[in-house]
PDB file of N, CA, C, O and CB in Angstrom:
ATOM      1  N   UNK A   1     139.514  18.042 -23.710  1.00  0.00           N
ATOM      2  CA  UNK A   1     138.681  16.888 -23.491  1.00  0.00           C
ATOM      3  C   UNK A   1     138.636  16.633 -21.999  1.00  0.00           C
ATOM      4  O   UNK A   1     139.654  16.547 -21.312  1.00  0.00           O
ATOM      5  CB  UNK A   1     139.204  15.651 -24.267  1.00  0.00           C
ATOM      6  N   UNK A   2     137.167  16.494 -21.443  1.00  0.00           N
ATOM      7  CA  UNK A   2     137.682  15.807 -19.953  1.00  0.00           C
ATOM      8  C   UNK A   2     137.408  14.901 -19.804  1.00  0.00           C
ATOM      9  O   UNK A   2     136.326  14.536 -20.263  1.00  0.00           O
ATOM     10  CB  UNK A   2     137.396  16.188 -18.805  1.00  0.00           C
ATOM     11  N   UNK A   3     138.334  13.891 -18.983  1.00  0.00           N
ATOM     12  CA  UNK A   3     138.711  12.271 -18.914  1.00  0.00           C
ATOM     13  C   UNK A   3     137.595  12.158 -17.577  1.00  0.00           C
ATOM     14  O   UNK A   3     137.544  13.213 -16.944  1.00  0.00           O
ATOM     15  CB  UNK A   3     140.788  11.750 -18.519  1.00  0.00           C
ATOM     16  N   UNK A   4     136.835  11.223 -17.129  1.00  0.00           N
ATOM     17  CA  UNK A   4     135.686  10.837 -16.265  1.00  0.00           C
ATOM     18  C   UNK A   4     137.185   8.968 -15.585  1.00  0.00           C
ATOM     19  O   UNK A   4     138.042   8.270 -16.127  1.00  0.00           O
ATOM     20  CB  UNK A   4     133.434  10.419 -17.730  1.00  0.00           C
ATOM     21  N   UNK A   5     136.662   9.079 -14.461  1.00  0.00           N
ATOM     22  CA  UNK A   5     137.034   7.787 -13.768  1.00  0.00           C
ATOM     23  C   UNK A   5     136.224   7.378 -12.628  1.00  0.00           C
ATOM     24  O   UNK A   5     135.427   8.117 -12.051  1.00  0.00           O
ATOM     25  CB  UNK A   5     138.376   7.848 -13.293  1.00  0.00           C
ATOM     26  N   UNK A   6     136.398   6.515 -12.417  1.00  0.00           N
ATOM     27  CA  UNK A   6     135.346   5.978 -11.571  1.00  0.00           C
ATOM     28  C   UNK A   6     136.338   5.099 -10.043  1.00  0.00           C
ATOM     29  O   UNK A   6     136.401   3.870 -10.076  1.00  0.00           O
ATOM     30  CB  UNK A   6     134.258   4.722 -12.765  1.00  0.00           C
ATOM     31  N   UNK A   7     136.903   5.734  -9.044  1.00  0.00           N
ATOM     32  CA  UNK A   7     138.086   5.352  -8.089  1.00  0.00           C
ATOM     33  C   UNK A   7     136.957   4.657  -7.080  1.00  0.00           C
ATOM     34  O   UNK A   7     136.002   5.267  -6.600  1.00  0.00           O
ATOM     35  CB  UNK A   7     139.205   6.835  -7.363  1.00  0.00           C
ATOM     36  N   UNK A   8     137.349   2.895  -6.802  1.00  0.00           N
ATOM     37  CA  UNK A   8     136.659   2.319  -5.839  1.00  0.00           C
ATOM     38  C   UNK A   8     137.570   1.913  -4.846  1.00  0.00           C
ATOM     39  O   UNK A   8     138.764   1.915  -5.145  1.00  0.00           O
ATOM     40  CB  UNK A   8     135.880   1.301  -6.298  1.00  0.00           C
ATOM     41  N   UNK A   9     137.249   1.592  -3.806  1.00  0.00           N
ATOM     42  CA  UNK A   9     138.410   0.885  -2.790  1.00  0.00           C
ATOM     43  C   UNK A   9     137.267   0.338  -1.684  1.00  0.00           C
ATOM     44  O   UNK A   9     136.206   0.800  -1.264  1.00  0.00           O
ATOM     45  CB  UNK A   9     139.819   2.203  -1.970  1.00  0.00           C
ATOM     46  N   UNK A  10     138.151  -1.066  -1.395  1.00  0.00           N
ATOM     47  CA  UNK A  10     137.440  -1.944  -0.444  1.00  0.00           C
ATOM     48  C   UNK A  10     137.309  -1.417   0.994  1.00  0.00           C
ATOM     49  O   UNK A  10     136.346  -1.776   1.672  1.00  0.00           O
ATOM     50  CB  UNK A  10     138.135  -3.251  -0.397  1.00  0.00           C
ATOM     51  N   UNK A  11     138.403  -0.432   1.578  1.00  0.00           N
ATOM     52  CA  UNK A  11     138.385   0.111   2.625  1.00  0.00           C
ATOM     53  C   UNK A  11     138.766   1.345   2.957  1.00  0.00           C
ATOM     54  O   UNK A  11     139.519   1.727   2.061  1.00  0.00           O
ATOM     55  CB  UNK A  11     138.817  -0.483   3.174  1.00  0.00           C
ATOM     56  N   UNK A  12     138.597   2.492   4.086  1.00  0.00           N
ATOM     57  CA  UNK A  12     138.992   3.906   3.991  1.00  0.00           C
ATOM     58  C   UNK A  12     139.763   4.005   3.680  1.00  0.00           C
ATOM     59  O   UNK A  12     139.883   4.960   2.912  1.00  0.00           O
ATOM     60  CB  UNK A  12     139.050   4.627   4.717  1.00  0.00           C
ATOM     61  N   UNK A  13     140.952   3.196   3.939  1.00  0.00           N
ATOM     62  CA  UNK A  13     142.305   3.597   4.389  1.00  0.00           C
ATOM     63  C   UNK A  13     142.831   3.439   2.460  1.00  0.00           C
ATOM     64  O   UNK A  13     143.328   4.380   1.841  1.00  0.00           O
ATOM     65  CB  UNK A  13     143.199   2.253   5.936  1.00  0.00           C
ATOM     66  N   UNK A  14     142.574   2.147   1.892  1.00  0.00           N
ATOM     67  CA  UNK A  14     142.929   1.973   0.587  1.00  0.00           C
ATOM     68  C   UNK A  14     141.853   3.376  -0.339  1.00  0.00           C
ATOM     69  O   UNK A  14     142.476   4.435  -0.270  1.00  0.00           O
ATOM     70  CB  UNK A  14     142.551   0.105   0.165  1.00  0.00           C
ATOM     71  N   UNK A  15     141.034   3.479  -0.804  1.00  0.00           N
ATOM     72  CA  UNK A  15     139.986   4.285  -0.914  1.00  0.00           C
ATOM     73  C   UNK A  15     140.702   5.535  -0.803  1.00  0.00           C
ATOM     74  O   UNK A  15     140.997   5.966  -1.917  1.00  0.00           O
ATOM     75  CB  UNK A  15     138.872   4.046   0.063  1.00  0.00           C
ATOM     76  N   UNK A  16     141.038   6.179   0.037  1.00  0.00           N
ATOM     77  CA  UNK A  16     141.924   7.455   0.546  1.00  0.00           C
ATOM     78  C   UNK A  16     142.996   7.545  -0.157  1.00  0.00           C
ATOM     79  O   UNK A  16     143.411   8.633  -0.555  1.00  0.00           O
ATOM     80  CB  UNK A  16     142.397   7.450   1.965  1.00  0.00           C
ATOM     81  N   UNK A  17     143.494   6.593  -0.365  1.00  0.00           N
ATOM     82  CA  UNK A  17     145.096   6.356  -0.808  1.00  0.00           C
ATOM     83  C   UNK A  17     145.278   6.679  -2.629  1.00  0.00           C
ATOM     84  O   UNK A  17     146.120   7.300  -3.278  1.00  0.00           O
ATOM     85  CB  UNK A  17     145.572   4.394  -0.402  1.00  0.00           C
ATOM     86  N   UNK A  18     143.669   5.685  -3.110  1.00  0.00           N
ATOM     87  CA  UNK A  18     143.433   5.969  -4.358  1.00  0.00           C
ATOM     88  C   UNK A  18     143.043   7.772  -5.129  1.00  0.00           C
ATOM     89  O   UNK A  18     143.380   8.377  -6.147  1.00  0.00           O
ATOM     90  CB  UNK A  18     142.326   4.979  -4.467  1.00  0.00           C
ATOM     91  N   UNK A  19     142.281   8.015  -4.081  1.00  0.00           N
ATOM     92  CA  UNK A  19     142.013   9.649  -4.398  1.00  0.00           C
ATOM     93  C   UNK A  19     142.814  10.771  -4.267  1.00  0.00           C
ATOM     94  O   UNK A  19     142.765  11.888  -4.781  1.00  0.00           O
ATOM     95  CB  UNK A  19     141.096  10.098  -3.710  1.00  0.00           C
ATOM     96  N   UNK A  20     143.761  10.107  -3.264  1.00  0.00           N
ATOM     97  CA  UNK A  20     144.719  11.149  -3.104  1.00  0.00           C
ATOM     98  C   UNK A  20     145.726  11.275  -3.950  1.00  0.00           C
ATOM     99  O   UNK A  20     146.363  12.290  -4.229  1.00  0.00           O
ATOM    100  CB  UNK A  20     145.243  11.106  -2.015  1.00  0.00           C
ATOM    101  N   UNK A  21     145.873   9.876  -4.459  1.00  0.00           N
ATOM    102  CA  UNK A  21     146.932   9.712  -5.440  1.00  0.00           C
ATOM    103  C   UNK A  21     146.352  10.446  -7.081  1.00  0.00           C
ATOM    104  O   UNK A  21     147.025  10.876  -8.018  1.00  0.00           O
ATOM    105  CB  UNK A  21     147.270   7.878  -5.508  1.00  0.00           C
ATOM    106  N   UNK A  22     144.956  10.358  -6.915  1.00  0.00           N
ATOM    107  CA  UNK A  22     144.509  10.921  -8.022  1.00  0.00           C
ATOM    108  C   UNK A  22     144.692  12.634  -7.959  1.00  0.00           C
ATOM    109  O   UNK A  22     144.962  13.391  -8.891  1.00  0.00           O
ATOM    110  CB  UNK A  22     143.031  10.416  -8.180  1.00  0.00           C
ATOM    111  N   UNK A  23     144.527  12.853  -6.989  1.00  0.00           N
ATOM    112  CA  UNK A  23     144.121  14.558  -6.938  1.00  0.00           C
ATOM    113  C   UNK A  23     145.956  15.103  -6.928  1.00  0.00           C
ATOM    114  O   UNK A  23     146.467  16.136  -7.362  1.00  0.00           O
ATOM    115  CB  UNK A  23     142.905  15.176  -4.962  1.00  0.00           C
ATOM    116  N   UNK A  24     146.427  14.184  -6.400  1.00  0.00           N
ATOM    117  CA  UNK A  24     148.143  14.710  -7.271  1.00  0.00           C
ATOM    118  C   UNK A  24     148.691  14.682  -8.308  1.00  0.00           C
ATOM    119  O   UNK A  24     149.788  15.210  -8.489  1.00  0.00           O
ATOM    120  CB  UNK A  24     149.154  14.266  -7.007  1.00  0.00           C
ATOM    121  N   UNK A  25     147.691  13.728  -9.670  1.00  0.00           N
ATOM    122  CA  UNK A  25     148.054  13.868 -11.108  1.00  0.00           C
ATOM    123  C   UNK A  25     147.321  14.533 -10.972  1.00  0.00           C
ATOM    124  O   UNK A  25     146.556  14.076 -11.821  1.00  0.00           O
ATOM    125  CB  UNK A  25     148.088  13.003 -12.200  1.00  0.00           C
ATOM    126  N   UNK A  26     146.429  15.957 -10.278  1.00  0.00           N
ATOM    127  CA  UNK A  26     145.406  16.985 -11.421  1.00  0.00           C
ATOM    128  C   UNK A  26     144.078  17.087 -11.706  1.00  0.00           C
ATOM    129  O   UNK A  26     143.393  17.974 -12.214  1.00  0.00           O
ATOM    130  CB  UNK A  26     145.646  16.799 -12.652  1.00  0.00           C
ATOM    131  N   UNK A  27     143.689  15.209 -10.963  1.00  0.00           N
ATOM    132  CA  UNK A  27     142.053  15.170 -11.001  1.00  0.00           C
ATOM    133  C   UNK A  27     141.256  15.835  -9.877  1.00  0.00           C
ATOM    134  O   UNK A  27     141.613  16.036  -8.717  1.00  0.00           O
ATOM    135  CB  UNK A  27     141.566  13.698 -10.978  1.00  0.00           C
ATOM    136  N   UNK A  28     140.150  16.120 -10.449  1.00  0.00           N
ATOM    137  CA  UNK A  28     139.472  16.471  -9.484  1.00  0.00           C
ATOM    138  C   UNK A  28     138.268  15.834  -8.899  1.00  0.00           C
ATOM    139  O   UNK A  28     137.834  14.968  -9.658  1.00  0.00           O
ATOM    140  CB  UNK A  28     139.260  17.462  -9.750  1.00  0.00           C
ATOM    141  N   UNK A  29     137.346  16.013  -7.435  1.00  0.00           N
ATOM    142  CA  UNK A  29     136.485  15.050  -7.443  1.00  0.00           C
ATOM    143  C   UNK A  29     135.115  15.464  -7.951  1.00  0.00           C
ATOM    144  O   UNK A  29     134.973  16.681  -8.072  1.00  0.00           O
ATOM    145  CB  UNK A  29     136.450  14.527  -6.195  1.00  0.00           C
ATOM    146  N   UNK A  30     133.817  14.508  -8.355  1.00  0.00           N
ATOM    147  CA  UNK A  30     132.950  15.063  -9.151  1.00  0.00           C
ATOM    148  C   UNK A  30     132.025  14.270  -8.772  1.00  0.00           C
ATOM    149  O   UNK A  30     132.031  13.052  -8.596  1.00  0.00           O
ATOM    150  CB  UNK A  30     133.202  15.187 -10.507  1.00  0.00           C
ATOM    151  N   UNK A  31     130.972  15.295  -8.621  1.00  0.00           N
ATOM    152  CA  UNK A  31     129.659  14.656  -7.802  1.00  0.00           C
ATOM    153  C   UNK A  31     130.074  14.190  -6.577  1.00  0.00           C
ATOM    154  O   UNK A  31     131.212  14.405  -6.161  1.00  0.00           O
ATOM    155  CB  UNK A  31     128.922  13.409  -8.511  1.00  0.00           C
ATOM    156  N   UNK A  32     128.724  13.175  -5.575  1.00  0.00           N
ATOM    157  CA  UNK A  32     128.974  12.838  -4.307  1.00  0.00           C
ATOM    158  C   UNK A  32     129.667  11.312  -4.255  1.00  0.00           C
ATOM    159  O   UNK A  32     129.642  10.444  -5.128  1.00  0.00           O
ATOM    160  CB  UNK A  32     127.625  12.969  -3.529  1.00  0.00           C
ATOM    161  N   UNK A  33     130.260  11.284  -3.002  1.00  0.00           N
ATOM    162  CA  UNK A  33     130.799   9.540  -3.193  1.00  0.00           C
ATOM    163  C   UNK A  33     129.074   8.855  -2.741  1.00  0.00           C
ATOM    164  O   UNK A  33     127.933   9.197  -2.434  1.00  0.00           O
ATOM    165  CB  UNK A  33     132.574   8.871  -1.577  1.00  0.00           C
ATOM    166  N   UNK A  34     130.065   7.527  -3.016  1.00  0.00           N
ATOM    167  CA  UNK A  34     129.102   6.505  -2.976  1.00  0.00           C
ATOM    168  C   UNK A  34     129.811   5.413  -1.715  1.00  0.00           C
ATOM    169  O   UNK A  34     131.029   5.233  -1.705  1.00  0.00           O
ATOM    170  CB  UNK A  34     128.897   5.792  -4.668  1.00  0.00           C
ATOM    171  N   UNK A  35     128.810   4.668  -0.588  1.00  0.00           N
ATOM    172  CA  UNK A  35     129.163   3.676  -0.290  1.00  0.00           C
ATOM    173  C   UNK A  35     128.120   2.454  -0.840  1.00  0.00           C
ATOM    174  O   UNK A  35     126.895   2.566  -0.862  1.00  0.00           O
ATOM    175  CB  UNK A  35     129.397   3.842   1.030  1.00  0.00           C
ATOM    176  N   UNK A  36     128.833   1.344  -1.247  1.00  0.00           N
ATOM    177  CA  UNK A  36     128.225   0.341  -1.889  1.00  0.00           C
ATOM    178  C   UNK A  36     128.309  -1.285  -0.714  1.00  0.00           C
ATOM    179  O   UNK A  36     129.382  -1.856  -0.522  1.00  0.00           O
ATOM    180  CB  UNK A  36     129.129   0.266  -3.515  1.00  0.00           C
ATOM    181  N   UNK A  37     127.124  -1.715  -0.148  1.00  0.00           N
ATOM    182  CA  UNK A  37     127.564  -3.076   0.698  1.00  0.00           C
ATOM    183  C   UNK A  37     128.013  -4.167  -0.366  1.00  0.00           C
ATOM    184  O   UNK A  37     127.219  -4.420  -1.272  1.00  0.00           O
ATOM    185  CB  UNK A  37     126.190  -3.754   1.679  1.00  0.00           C
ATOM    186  N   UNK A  38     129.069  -4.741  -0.323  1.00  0.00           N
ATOM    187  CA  UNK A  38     129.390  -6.291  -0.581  1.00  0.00           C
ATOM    188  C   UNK A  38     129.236  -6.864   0.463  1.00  0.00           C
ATOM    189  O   UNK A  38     129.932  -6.894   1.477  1.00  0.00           O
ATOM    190  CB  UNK A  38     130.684  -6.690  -1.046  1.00  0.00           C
ATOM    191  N   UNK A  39     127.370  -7.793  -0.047  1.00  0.00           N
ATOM    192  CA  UNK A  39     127.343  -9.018   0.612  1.00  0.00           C
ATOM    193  C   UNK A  39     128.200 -10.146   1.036  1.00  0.00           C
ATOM    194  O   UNK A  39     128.280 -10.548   2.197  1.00  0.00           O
ATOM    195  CB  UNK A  39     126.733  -9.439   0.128  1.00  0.00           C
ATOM    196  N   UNK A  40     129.130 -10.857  -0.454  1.00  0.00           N
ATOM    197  CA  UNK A  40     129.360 -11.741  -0.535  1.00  0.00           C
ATOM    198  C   UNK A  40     130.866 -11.701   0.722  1.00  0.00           C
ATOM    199  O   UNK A  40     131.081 -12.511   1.624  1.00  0.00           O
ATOM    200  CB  UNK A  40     129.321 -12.025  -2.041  1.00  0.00           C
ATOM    201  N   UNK A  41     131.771 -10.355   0.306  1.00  0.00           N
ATOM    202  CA  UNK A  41     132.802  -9.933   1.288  1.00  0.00           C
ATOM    203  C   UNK A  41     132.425  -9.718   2.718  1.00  0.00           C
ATOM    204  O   UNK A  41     132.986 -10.188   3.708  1.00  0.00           O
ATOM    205  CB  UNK A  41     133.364  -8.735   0.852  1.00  0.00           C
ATOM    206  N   UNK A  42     131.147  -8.755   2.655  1.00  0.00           N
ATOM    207  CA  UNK A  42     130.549  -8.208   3.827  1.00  0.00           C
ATOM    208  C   UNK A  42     131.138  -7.120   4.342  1.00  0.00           C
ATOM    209  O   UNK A  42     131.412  -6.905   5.523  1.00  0.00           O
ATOM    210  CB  UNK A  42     130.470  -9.068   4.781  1.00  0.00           C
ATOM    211  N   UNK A  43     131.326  -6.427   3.381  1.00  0.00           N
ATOM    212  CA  UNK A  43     132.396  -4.928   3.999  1.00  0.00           C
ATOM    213  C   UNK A  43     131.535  -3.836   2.850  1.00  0.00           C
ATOM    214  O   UNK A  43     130.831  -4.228   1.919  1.00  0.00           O
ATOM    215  CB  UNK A  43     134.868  -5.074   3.537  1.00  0.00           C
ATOM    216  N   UNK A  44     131.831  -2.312   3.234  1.00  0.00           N
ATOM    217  CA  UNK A  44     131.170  -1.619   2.319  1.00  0.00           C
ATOM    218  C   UNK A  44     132.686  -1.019   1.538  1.00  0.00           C
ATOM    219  O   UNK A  44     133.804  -0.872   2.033  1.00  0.00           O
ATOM    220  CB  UNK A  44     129.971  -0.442   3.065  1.00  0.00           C
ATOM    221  N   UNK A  45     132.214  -0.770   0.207  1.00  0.00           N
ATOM    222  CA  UNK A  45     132.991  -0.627  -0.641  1.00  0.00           C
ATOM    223  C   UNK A  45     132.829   1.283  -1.212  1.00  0.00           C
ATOM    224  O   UNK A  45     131.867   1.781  -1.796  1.00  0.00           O
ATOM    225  CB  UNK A  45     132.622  -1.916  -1.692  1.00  0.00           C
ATOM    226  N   UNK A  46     134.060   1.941  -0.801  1.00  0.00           N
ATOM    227  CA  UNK A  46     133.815   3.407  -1.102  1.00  0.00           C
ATOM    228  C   UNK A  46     133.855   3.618  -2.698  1.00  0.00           C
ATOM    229  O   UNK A  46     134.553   2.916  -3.429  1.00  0.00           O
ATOM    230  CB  UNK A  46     134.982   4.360  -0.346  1.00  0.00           C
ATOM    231  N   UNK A  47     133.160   4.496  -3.086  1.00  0.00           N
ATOM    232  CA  UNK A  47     133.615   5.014  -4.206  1.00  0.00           C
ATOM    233  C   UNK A  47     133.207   6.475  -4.616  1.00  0.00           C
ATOM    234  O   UNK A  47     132.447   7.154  -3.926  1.00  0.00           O
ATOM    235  CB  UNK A  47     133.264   4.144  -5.132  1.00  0.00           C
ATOM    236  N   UNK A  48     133.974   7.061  -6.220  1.00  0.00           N
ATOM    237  CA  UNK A  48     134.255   8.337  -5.954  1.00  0.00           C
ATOM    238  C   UNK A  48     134.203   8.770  -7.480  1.00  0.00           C
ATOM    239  O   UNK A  48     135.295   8.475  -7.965  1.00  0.00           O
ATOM    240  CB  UNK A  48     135.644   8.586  -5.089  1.00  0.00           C
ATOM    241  N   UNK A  49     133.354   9.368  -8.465  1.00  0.00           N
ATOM    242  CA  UNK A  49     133.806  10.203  -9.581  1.00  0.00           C
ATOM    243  C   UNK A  49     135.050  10.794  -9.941  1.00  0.00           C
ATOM    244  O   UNK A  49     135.214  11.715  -9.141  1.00  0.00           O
ATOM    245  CB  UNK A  49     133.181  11.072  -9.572  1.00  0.00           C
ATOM    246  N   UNK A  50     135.859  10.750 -10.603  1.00  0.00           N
ATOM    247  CA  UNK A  50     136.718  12.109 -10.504  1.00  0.00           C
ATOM    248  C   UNK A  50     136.919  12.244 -12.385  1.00  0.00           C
ATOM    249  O   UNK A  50     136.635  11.458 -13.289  1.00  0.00           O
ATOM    250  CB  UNK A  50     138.595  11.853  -9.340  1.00  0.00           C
ATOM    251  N   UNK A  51     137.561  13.679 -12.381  1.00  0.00           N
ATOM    252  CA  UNK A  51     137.762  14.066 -13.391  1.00  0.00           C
ATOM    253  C   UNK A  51     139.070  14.751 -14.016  1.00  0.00           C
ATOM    254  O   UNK A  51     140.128  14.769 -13.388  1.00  0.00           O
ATOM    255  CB  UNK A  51     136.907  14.611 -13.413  1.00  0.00           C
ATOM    256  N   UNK A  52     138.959  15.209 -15.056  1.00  0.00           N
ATOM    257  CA  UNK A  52     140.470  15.334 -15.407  1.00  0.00           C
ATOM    258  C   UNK A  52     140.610  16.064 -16.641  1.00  0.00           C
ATOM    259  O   UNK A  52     140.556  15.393 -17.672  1.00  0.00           O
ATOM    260  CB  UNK A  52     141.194  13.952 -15.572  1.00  0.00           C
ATOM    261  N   UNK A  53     140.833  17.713 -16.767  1.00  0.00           N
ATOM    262  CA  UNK A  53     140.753  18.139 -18.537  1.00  0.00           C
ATOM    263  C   UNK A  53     141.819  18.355 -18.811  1.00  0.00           C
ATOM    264  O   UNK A  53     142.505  19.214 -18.257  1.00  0.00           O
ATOM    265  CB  UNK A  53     139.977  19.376 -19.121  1.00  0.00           C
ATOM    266  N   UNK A  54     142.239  17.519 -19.852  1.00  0.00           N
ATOM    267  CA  UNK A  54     143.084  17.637 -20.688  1.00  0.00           C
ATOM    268  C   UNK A  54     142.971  17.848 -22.439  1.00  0.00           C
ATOM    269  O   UNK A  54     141.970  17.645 -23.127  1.00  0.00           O
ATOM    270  CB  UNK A  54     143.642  16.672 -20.327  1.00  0.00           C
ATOM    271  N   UNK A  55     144.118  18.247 -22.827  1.00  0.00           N
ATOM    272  CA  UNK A  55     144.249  18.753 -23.612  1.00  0.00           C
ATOM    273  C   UNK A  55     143.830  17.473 -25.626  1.00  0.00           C
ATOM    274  O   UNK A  55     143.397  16.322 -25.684  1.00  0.00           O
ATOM    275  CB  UNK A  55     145.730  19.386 -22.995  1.00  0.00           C
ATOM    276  N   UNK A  56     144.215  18.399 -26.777  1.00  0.00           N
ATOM    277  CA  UNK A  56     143.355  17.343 -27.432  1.00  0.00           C
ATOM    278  C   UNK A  56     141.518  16.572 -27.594  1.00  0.00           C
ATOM    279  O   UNK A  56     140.767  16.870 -26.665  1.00  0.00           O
ATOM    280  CB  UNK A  56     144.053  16.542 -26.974  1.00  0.00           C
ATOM    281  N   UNK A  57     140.942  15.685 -28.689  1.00  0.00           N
ATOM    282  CA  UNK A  57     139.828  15.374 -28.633  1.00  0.00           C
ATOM    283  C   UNK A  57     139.990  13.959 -28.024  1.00  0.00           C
ATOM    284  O   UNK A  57     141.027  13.302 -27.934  1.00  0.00           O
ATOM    285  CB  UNK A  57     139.171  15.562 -29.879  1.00  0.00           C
ATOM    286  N   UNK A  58     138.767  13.643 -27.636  1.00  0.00           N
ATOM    287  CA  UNK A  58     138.532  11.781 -27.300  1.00  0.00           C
ATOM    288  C   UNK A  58     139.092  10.874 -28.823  1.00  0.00           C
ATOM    289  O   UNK A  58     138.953  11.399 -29.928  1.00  0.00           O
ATOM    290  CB  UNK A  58     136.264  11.312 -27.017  1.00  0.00           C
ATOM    291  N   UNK A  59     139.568   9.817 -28.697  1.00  0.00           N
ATOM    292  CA  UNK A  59     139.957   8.763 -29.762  1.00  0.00           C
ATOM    293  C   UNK A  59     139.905   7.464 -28.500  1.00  0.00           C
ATOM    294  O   UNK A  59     139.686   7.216 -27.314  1.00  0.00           O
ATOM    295  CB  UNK A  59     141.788   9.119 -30.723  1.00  0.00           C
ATOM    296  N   UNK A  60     140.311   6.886 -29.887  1.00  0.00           N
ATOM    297  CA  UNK A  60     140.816   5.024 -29.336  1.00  0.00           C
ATOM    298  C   UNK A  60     141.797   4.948 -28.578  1.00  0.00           C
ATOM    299  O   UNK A  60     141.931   4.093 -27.702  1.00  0.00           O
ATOM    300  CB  UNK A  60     141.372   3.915 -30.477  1.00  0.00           C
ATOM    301  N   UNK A  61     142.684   5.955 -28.874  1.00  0.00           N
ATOM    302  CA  UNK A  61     144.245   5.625 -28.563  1.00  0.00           C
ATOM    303  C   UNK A  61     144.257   6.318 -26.863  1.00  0.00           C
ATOM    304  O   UNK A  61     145.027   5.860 -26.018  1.00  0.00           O
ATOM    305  CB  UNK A  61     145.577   6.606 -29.939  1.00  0.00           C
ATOM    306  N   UNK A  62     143.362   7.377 -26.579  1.00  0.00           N
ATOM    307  CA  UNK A  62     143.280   7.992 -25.077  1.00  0.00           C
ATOM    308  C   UNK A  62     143.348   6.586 -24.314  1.00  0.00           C
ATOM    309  O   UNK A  62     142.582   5.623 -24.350  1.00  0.00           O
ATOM    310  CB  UNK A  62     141.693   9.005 -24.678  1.00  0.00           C
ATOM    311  N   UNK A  63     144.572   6.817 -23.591  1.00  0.00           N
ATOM    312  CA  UNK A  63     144.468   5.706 -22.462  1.00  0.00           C
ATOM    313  C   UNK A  63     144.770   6.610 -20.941  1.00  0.00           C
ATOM    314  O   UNK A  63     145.628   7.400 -20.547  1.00  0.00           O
ATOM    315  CB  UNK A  63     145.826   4.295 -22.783  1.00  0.00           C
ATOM    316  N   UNK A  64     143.483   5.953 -20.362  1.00  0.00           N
ATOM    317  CA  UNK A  64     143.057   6.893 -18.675  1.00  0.00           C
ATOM    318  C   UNK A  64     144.931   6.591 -18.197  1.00  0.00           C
ATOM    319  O   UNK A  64     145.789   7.452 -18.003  1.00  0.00           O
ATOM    320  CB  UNK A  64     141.244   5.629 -17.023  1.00  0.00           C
ATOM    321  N   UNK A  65     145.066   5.139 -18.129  1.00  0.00           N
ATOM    322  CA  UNK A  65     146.702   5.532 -17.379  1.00  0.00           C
ATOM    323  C   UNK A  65     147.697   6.140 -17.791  1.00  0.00           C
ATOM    324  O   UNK A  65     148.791   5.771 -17.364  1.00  0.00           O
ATOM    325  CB  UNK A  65     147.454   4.598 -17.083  1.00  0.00           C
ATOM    326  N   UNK A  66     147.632   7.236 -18.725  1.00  0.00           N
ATOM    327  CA  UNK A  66     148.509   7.987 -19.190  1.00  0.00           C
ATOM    328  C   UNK A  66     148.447   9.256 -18.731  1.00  0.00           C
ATOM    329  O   UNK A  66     149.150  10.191 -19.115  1.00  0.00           O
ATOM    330  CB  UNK A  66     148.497   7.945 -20.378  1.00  0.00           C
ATOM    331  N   UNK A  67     147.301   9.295 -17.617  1.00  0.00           N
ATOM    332  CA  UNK A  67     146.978  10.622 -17.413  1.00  0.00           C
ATOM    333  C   UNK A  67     147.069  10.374 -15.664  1.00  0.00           C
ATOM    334  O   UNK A  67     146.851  11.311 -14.896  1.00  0.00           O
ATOM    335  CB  UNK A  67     145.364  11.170 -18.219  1.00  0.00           C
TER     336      UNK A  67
END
């Protein structure tokens, strides 16, 4: 089965921290990032696809933080 996530962060430095931490459980990244403006904050907000195949089918019980 492959697991889809969606990693956002308010700034490079956090943002970086999230993907990297992902690509050391195994994920990988998928498709292009995205920068998104928050008006209301006024900062742009990174974000990033990633993915993940593991083993087994999709159910209820798949929980993304187990992976």
């Amino acid at each position: 089965m492959k697991l889809y996530r969606y990693l956002t962060g308010p700034d490079d430095v956090s943002f970086c921290k999230r993907v990297s931490a992902a690509l050391n459980k195994g994920w990988q990244l998928h498709g292009d990032p995205t920068l998104t403006f928050d008006p209301v904050k006024g900062r742009v907000i990174c974000g990033q696809a990633i993915v993940k195949e593991v083993e087994g089918e999709w159910s209820d019980e798949v929980v993304l933080s187990d992976h």
